[in-house]
Steps between C-alpha positions, in 0.01 A plus 500: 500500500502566882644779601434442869897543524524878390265611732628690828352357862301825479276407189494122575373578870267781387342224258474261817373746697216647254382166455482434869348833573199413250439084613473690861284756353303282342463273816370757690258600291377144497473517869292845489244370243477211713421735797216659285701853446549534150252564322410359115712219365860458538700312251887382658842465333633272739747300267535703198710750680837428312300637174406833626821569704722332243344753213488819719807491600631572126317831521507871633251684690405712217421148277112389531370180597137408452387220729138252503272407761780299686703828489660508877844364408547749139408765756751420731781374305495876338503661818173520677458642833347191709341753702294644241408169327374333815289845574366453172397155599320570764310782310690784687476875375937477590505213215665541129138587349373583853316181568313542162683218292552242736722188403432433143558850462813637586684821357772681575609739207757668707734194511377360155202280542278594273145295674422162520160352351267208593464492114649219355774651228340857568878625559621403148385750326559745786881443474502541124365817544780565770751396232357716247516847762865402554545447118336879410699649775861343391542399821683189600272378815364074461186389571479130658161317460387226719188240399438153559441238268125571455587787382665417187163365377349836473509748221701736720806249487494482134386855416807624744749292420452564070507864565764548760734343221327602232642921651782333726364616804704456862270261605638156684199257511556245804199229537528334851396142382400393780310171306128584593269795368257459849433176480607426130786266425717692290475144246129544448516861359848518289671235320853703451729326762647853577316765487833697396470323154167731404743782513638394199198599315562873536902471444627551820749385739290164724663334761389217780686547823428321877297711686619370785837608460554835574834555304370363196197723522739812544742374212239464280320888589867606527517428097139599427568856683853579354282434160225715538707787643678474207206547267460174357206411592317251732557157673267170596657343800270208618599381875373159587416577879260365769208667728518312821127638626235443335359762233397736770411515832231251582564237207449199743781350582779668313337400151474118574232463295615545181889410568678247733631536840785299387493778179546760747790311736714398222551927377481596883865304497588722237453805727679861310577611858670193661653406137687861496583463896639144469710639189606853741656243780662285277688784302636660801254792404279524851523278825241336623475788782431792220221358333334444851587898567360552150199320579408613905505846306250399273296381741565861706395698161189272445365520934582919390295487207245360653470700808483828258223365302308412775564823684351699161186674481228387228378717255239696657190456324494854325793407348430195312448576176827721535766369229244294354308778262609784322 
């Protein structure tokens, strides 16, 4: 059911807003690699914001999230400093790992993220452990784990998922179908229709929501959370979503070659971000004057970001292998 009528203008427009804040973020990025400043690969989120902002928003600071190689928007949507991510970008020592992790590998343990991986499903098992520290301490903190739809095709999904319920640990699993593992049609690797219906399997709640909708993404973590809180284990939500870039940075032009322009126009109409703004207007929640307030500060934060990242010192070479080792 859609709730989007209980919320307050405060939660609907800090959902509009975090979504906003991470297409800009993401934008910019795209801009920087272009420019030759980032080094390494960068993998984007543009269009799948509604999942990580819809999720998120269910949970408190002290609640983990553990992220993948297109990790920006998790980051964000759970409180990341921009200023910090985009030094980390740019390989600055002022950056979350001090320019040692770089984009596919993001952490912030002090708001929750618990690292992003370039490893496909390598966070899996990561979060059951999570869930099995909050478990042996009694406490009553969630842990919300984001993969794509490769993902669920490695040993990692299936090893997690049986023993999270197997011990009914606080873990919410959340893949971002986004229909392509790289290059791979999701059709040519797994014949379930919904990827939700392989949670069956290990006896625990499945259930396929639009990814592009960010209400029905937080309705559906809303559930998952209240669940696992509780102690009764873990969740498979599947969002059908859409990447509107390519698979990174560089994938000439915006994936073309292994999915259709026309593909790619057809979900762009579906945009989470002018869906949710549309909706705002019509319901009387926002004017058409806010959002534009809401969005020139984006822009503000993002031009501030970017000047401190820029403005950071390196790591000096003597310090390199500081953080890395012990």
């Amino acid at each position: 059911m859609d709730n989007f009528e209980s919320l307050n203008k405060e939660k609907l427009v800090e959902l509009y807003t975090n979504m906003l804040k991470i297409r800009k973020f993401e934008e910019t990025t795209s801009n920087l690699f272009a420019e030759g400043l980032i080094p390494g690969l960068v993998h984007l989120y543009t269009g799948e914001e509604a999942v990580a902002v819809g999720a998120c928003a269910n949970l408190r600071k002290d609640d983990y999230v553990v992220s993948t190689h297109r990790g920006h928007g998790h980051c964000i949507a759970k409180g990341g400093d921009l200023k910090k991510m985009m030094a980390e970008l740019l390989g600055k020592e002022t950056g979350y790992s001090k320019g040692r992790g770089g984009s596919m590998h993001m952490i912030a343990p002090e708001i929750g993220v618990m690292g992003s991986s370039g490893i496909v499903g390598a966070g899996i098992p990561i979060a059951t452990g999570l869930g099995l520290a909050i478990d042996l301490q009694r406490a009553d903190q969630v842990v919300v784990c984001f993969f794509g739809d490769g993902a669920t095709n490695t040993g990692t999904f299936h090893e997690g998922l049986n023993l999270t319920a197997v011990w009914k640990l606080p873990v919410v699993f959340i893949c971002e179908n986004n229909l392509y593992a790289i290059s791979m049609p999701l059709p040519r690797a797994t014949l379930v229709q919904n990827i939700a219906d392989r949670g069956v399997a290990y006896g625990i709640p499945s259930v396929t929501v639009d990814g592009m909708d960010v209400i029905a993404t937080y309705n559906a973590a809303q559930e998952a959370v209240k669940r696992a809180r509780e102690g009764k284990g873990p969740t498979l939500i599947e969002c059908k979503t859409y990447r509107y870039r390519g698979h990174f940075e560089g994938d000439p032009k915006r994936g073309t070659t292994y999915r259709s322009e026309t593909e790619i126009l057809e979900w762009e109409k579906k945009c989470p971000i002018n869906a949710f703004a549309t909706r705002l207007i019509e319901k009387g929640i926002v004017t058409a004057e806010e959002l534009s307030e809401i969005e020139q500060k984006c822009i503000k934060d993002m031009e501030e970001a970017v000047e401190f990242a820029k403005n950071s010192q390196y790591p000096s070479q003597d310090q390199i292998s500081d953080n890395v080792f012990v």
